[in-house]
C-alpha positions in Angstrom: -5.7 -15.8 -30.5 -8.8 -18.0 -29.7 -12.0 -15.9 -28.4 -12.5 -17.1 -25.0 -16.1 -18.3 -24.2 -18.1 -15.9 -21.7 -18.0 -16.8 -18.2 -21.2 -16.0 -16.4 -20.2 -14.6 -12.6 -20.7 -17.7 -10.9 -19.1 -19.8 -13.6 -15.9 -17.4 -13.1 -16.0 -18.2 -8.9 -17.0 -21.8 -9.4 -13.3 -22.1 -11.8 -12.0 -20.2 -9.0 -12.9 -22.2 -6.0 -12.1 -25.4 -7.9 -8.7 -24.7 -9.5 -7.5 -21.9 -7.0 -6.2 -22.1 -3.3 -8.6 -21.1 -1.1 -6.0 -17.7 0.4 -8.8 -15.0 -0.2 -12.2 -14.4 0.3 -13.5 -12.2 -2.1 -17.0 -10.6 -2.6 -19.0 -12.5 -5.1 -18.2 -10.1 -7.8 -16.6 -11.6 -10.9 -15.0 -7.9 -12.9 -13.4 -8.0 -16.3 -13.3 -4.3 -17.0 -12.1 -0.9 -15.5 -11.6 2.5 -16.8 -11.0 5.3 -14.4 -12.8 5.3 -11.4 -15.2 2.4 -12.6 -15.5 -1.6 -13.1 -17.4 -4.0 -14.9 -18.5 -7.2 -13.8 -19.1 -10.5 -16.6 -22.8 -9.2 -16.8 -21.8 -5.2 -17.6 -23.0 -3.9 -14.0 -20.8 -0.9 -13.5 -19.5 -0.4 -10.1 -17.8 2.7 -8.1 -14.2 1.2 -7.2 -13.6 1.9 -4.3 -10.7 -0.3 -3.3 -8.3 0.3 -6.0 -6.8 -3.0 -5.7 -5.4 -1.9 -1.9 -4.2 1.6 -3.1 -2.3 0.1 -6.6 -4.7 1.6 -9.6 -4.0 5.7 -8.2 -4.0 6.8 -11.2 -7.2 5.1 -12.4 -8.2 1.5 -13.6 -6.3 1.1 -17.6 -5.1 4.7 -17.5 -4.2 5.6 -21.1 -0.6 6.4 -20.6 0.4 4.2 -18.5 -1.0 1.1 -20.4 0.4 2.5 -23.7 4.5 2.5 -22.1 3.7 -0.7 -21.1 2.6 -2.0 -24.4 4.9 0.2 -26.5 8.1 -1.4 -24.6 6.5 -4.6 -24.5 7.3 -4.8 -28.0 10.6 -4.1 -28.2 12.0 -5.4 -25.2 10.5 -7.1 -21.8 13.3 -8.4 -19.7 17.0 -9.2 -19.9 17.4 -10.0 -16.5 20.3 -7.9 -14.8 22.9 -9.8 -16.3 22.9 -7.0 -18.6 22.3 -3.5 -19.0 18.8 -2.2 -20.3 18.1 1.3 -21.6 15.0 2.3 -19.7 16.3 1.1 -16.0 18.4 4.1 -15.7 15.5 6.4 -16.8 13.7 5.4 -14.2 16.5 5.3 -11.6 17.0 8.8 -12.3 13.5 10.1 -12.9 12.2 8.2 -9.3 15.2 9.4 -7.1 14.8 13.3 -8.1 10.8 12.5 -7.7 11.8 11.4 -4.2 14.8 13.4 -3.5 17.4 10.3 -2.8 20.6 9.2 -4.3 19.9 5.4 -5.1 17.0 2.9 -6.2 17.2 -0.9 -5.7 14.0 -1.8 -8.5 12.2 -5.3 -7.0 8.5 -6.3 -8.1 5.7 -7.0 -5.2 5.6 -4.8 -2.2 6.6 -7.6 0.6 9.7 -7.8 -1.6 10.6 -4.2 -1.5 9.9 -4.9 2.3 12.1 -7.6 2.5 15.2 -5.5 0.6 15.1 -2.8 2.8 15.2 -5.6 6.2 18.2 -6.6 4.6 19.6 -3.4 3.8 19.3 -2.2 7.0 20.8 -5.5 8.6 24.0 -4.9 6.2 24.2 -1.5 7.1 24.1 -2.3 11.1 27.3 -4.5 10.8 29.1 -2.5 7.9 28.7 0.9 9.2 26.7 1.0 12.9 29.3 -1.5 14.4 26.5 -4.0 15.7 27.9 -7.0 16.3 27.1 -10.0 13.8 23.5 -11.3 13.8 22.8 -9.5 16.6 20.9 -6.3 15.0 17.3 -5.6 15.9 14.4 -3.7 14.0 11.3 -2.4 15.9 8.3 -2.4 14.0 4.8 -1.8 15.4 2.0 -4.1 16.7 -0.9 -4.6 14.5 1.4 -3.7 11.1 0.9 -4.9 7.7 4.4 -5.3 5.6 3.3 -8.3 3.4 3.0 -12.4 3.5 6.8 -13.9 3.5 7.9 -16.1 6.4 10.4 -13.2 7.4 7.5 -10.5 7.9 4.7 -12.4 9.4 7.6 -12.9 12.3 6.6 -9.9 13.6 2.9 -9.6 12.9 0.6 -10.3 15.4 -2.1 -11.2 13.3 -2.8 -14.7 13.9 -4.3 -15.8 10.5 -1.0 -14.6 9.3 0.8 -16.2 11.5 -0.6 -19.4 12.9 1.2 -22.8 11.5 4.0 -20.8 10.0 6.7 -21.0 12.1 9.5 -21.2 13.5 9.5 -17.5 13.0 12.6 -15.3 12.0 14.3 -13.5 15.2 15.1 -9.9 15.2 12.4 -8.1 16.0 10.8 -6.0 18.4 7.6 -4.9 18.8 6.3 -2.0 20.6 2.5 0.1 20.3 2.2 2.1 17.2 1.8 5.9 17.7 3.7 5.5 21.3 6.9 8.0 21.2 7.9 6.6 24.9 7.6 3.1 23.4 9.9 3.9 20.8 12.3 5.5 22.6 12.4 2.8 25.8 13.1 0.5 22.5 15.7 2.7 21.5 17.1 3.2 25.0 17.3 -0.4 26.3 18.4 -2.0 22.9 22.0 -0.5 21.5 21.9 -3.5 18.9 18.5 -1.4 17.6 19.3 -0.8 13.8 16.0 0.3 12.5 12.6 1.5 12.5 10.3 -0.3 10.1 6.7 1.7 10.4 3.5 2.7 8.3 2.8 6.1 8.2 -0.7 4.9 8.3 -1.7 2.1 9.5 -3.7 0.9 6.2 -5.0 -3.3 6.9 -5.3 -2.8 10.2 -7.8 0.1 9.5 -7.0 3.6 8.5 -5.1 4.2 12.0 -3.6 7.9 11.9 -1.0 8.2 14.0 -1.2 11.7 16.6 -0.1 14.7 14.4 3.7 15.2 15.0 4.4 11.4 15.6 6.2 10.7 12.3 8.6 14.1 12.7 9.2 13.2 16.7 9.9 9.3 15.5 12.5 10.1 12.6 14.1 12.4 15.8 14.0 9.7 18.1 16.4 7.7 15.3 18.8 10.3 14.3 19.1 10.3 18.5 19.9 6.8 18.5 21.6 6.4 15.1 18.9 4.2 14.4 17.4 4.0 10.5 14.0 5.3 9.5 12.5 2.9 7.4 9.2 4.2 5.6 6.6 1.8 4.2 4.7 3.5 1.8 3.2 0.6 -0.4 0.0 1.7 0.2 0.7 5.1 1.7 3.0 6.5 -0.9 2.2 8.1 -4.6 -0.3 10.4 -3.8 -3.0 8.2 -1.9 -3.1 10.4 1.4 -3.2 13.9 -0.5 0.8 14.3 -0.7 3.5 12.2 -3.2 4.2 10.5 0.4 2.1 10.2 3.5 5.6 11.6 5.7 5.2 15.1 3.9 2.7 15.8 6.0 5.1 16.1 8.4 8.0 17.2 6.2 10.0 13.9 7.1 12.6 12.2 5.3 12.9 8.3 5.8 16.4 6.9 5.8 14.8 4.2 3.3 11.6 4.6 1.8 9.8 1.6 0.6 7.3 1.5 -2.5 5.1 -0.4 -4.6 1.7 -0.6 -5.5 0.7 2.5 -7.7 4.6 3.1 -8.4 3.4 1.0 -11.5 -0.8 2.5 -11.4 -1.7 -1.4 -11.0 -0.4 -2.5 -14.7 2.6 -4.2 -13.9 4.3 -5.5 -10.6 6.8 -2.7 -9.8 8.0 -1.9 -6.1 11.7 0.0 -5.1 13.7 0.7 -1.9 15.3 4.2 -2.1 17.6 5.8 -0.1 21.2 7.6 -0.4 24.7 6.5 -0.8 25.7 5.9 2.5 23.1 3.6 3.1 22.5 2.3 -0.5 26.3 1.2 -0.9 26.7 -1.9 1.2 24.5 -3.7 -1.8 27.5 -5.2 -3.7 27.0 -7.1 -6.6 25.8 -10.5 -5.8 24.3 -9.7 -2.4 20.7 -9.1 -3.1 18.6 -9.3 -6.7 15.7 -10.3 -8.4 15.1 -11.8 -11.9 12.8 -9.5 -12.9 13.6 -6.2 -10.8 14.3 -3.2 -12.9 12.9 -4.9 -16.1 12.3 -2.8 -19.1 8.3 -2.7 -18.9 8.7 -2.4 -15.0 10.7 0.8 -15.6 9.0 2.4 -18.8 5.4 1.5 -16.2 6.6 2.8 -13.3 8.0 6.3 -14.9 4.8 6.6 -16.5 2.8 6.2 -13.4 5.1 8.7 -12.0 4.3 11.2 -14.5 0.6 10.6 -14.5 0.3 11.8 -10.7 2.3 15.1 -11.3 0.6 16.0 -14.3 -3.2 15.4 -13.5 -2.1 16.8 -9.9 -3.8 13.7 -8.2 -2.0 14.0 -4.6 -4.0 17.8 -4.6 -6.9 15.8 -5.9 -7.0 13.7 -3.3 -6.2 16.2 -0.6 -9.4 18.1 -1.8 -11.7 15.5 -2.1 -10.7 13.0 1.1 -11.8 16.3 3.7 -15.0 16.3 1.9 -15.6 12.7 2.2 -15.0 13.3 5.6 -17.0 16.0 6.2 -20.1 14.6 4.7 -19.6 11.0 6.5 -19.4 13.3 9.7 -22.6 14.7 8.9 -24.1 11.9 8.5 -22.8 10.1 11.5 -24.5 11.6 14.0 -27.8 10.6 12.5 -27.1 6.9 12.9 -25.9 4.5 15.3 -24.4 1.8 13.2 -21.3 4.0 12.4 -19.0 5.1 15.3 -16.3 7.3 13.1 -14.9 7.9 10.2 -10.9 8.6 9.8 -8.2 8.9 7.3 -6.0 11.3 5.1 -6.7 12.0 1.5 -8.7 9.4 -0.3 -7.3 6.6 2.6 -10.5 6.7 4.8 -12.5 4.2 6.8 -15.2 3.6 8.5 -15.7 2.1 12.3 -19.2 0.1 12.3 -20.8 -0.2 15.7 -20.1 -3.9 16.1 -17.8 -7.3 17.0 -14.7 -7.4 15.3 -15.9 -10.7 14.6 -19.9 -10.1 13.8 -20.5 -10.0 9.6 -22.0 -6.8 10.0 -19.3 -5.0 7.9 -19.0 -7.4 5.8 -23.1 -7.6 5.1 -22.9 -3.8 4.5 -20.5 -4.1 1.7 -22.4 -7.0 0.3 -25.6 -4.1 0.2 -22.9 -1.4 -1.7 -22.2 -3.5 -4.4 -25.7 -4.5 -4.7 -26.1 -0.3 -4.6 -23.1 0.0 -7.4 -20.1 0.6 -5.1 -16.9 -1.7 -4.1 -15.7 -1.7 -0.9 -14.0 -4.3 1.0 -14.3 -5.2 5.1 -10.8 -5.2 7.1 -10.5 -6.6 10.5 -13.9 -7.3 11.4 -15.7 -4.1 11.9 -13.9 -1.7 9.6 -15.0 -0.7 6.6 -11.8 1.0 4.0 -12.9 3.2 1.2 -10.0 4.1 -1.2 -11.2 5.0 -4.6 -8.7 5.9 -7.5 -7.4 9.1 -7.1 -8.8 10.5 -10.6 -12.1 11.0 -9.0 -13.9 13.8 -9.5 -16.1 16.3 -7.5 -19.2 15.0 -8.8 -18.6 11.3 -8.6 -17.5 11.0 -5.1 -21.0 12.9 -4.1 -22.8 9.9 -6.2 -20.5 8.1 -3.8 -21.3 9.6 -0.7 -24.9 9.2 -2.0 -24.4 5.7 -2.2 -22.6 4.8 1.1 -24.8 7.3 3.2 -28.5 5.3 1.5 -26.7 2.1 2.1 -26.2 2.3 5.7 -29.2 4.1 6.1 -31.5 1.2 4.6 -29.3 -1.4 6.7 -29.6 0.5 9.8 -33.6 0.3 9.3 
């Protein structure tokens, strides 16, 4: 294999800006290495990562075991497409569902795809087994949500870069306030074609939003009521992030279908799932849904890696311990200076709420000042700053962090 020639940063973002649709706007930070809880950029500065790549590298950037399944499968067998049989899909089938305490896995890649399976399998299970007449079955999902890019799920975002010039937009959806019980259940009520509840059990894009304690439990209630499914998206929620394997055990709730993705493969390889049981599960009939690459050999001997990786170095208990400390220094600090209104979250999913416009580049100015300080962190909607480091993070590094963040917005507040 040729060496490739060294890129300096700018170099890297000029190739970028040239070659590449223009659908992100990073910060001018051009990485090329990551090990644990740190990155590299083209130049060696090291950098705190505290994105994770939204919540995907949980388990810590290149993480030893998880890279060497990958590899070691990779060289015996990478995909046979499910035309066939593979011996490591079935591993992971079984491995995941005990993990999560269902009776079936549909294996897809990207999160918006796991997203879109479990629209679809709750649709088929409305007409198969709720009795809703055909094409007449709605979901209620929440304003201000996040479930991915496809035509299908920008529908029912209202976020208008998402939305704006994509239409016509796929009917079927309505939307009520997130964390509003009475909202929910006037949906439920006043819609008997109602056939699910798609919801966050955080609201992660549109800023850390916790929902009231009790919500989640009193929701799945509402649905039993109403024989209505619970549909959990955990893509960034789920594997540990929020200081439990799923952000609903905090409240001891079982979805009907729980969606994953993300860290279900530590951020080596593109691995979501769907999971729920058989009564559910079994209107997917050979034919009717499927992916190329879903439930691939690497995406299986990955994903049951990443698995292991979380109960083994106890990362959810990690991040449990270490998110109410991050809390309760930020809180501290807060106080002290007027260019941060709150900080929120569960586990290592926190944010910040700076004192400004949604639309003022104050947020975005501060991370600019982090990563000149050694720490990445990335703006979301305006005024909201997320910080989400890997969960392998220890005591001592997330002070250094804290360090970092609290000097940062001090200087900028000056």
């Amino acid at each position: 294999m040729a060496v490739l020639e060294h890129l300096t940063s700018q170099q890297a973002i000029d190739l970028e800006n040239k070659y590449g649709a223009h659908n992100y706007h990073p910060l001018p930070v051009v990485l090329s290495r990551g090990e644990g809880v740190y990155v590299w950029d083209v130049e060696g500065k090291r950098y705190y990562d505290f994105l994770s790549a939204y919540s995907a590298v949980n388990q810590g950037h290149c993480h030893p075991k998880i890279v060497g399944a990958m590899l070691d499968q990779a060289k015996t067998l990478t995909l046979t497409s499910r035309a066939f049989y593979n011996d490591m899909l079935g591993r992971f089938e079984e491995y995941a569902t005990s993990t999560f305490g269902f009776d079936k896995l549909l294996p897809m890649n990207t999160g918006a795809e796991a997203v879109e399976t479990a629209l679809k399998i709750c649709r088929r299970w409305a007409y198969q087994k709720k009795g809703i007449p055909e094409n007449q079955a709605q979901i209620i999902v929440c304003e201000n949500n996040f479930h991915g890019r496809t035509t299908t799920i920008i529908s029912f975002s209202n976020d208008p870069v998402a939305r704006v010039d994509y239409g016509p937009y796929t009917q079927g959806f309505i939307k009520i306030e997130y964390d509003n019980l009475m909202a929910l259940e006037s949906a439920l009520e006043s819609n008997p074609h109602a056939a699910g509840f798609l919801v966050e059990p955080i609201q992660g894009e549109a800023g850390v939003y916790v929902p009231s304690e009790g919500y989640l439990k009193k929701a799945k209630a509402l649905c039993e009521q109403y024989n209505v499914l619970f549909i959990a998206d955990e893509v960034q929620t789920g594997i540990g992030r929020t200081g439990k394997m799923l952000a609903v055990d905090h409240e001891e709730v079982t979805p009907d279908i729980l969606i994953l993705g993300k860290a279900l493969s530590g951020g080596a390889y593109p691995v979501s799932a769907v999971l729920a049981n058989d009564e559910i599960m079994e209107v997917i009939t050979p034919g009717s849904h499927g992916s190329t690459f879903g439930g691939n050999p690497i995406a299986a001997a990955v994903g049951m890696a990443a698995l292991e990786v979380i109960k083994e170095e106890e990362l959810a208990e990690n991040a449990e311990e270490l998110g109410k400390v991050f809390r309760d220094e930020l809180n501290k600090f807060i106080p002290t200076c007027d260019l941060v209104v709150k900080v929120r979250g569960k586990g290592l999913l926190n944010a910040i709420v700076i004192n400004d416009s949604e639309d003022s580049s104050t947020a975005w100015d501060i991370c600019m000042a982090l990563k000149e300080n050694g720490l990445l962190a990335k703006p979301t909607h305006g005024n909201i700053i997320r910080f989400a480091p890997p969960l392998v993070m220890n005591h001592e590094q997330l002070l250094d962090c804290v360090s970092i963040i609290i000097k940062t917005l001090r200087n900028f507040n000056q």
